[in-house]
C-alpha positions as CSV (number, residue, x, y, z in Angstrom):
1,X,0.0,0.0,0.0
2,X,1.9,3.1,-1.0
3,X,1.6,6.4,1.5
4,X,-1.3,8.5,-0.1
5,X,-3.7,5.4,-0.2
6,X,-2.1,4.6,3.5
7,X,-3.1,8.1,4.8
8,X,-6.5,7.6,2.6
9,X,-7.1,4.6,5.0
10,X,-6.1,6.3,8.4
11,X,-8.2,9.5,7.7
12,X,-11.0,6.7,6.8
13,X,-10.3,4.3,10.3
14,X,-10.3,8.1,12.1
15,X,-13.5,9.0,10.7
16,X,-14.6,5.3,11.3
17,X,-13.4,5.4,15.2
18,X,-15.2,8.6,15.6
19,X,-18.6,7.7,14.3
20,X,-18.8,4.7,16.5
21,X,-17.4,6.5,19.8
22,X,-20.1,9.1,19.3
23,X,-23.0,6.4,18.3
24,X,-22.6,4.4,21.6
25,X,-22.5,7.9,23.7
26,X,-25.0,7.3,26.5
27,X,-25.1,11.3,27.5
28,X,-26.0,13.8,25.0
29,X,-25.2,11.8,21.6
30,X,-24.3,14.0,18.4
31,X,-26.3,12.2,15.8
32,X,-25.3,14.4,13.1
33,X,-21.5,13.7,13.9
34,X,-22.3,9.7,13.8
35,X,-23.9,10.5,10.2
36,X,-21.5,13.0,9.1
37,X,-18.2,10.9,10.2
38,X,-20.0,7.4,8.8
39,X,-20.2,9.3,5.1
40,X,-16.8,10.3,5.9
41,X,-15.3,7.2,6.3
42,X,-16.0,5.6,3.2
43,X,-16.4,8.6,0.8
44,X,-12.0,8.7,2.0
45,X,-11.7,4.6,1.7
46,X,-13.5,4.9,-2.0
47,X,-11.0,7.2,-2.6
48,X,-8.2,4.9,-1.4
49,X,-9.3,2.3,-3.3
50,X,-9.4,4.7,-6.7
51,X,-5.9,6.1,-5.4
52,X,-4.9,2.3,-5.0
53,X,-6.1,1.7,-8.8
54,X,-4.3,4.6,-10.2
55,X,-8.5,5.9,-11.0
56,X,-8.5,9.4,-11.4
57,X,-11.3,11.3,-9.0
58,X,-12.5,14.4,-8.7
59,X,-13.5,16.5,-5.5
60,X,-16.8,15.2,-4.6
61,X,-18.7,14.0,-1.6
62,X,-21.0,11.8,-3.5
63,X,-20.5,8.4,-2.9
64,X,-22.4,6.9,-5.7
65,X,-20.1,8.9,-8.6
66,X,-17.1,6.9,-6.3
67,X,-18.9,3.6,-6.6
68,X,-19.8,4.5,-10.3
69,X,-16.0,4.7,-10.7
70,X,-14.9,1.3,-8.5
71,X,-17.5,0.0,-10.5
72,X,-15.2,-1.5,-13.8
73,X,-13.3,-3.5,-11.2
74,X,-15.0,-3.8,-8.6
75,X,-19.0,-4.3,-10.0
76,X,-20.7,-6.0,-7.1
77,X,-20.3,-2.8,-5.5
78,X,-22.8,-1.4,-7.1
79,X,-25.5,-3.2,-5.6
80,X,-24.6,-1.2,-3.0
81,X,-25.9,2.3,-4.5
82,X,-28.9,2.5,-2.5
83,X,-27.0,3.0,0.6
84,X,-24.1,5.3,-1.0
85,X,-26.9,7.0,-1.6
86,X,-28.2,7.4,2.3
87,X,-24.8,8.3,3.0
88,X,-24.1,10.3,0.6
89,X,-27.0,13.1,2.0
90,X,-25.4,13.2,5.5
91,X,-22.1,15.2,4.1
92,X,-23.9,18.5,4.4
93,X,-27.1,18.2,5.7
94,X,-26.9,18.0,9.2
95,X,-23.9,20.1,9.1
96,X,-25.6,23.6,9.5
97,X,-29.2,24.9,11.3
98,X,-32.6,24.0,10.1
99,X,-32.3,20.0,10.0
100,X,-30.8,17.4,12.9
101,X,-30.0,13.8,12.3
102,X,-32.4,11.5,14.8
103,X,-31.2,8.6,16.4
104,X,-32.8,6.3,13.7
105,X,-30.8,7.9,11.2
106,X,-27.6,7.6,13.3
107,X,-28.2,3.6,13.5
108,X,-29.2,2.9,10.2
109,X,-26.1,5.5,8.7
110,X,-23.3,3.2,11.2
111,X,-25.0,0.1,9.7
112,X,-24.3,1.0,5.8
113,X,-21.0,1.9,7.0
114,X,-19.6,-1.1,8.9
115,X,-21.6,-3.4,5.9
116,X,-19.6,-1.2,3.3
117,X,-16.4,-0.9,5.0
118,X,-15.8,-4.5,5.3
119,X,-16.8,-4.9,1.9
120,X,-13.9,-2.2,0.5
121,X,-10.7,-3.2,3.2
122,X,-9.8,-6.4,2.2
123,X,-9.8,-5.1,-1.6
124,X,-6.9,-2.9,0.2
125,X,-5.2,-5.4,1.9
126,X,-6.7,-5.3,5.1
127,X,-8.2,-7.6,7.5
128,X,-12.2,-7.1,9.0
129,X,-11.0,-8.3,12.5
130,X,-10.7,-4.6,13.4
């Protein structure tokens, strides 16, 4: 794994660490963190993996366009649009005033996560053990 897709993967496990610590917070959870860092995480490990492929990418937080491009090699990932999809909304939306992320939204936005981020590591290398 060469460095950028390295630090790709440790901004990714960062964003992944967060959005767990803050889902299983018994006092005053931040559900629009958990959604915000979940979309985070694998928005930066598709990117790894396009690094990782030499795919070019542009600046984008929509997770389906970085399926859309995983999808020549890797196409049983796109089964999983529906859910880039969820994810994809939680980048800026619950990121300013007017709208808040409920706790339902929280669970089901850690769920799509975990299921996709074990679905993307060991294409990079890495175990799900973790």
């Amino acid at each position: 794994m060469n460095g950028s897709v390295k630090e790709w993967v440790e901004k990714a496990e960062g964003d992944f660490v967060t959005a767990m610590r803050e889902s299983r917070a018994r006092k005053a959870p931040n559900h629009d963190a958990v959604c915000f860092h979940a979309q985070q995480c694998i928005e930066k490990y598709l990117k790894g993996v396009l690094e990782s492929e030499a795919v070019a990418f542009t600046k984008t937080h929509d997770l389906v366009v970085l399926l859309q491009l995983c999808g020549d090699k890797h196409p049983l990932w796109l089964t999983r649009e529906e859910d880039a999809k969820l994810l994809s909304q939680f980048a800026v939306q619950f990121r300013y005033p007017g709208e808040s992320a409920t706790r339902d939204e929280a669970k089901a936005a850690v769920a799509v996560m975990k299921r996709m981020r074990s679905e993307i590591r060991p294409v990079l290398g890495l175990r799900n053990d973790c």
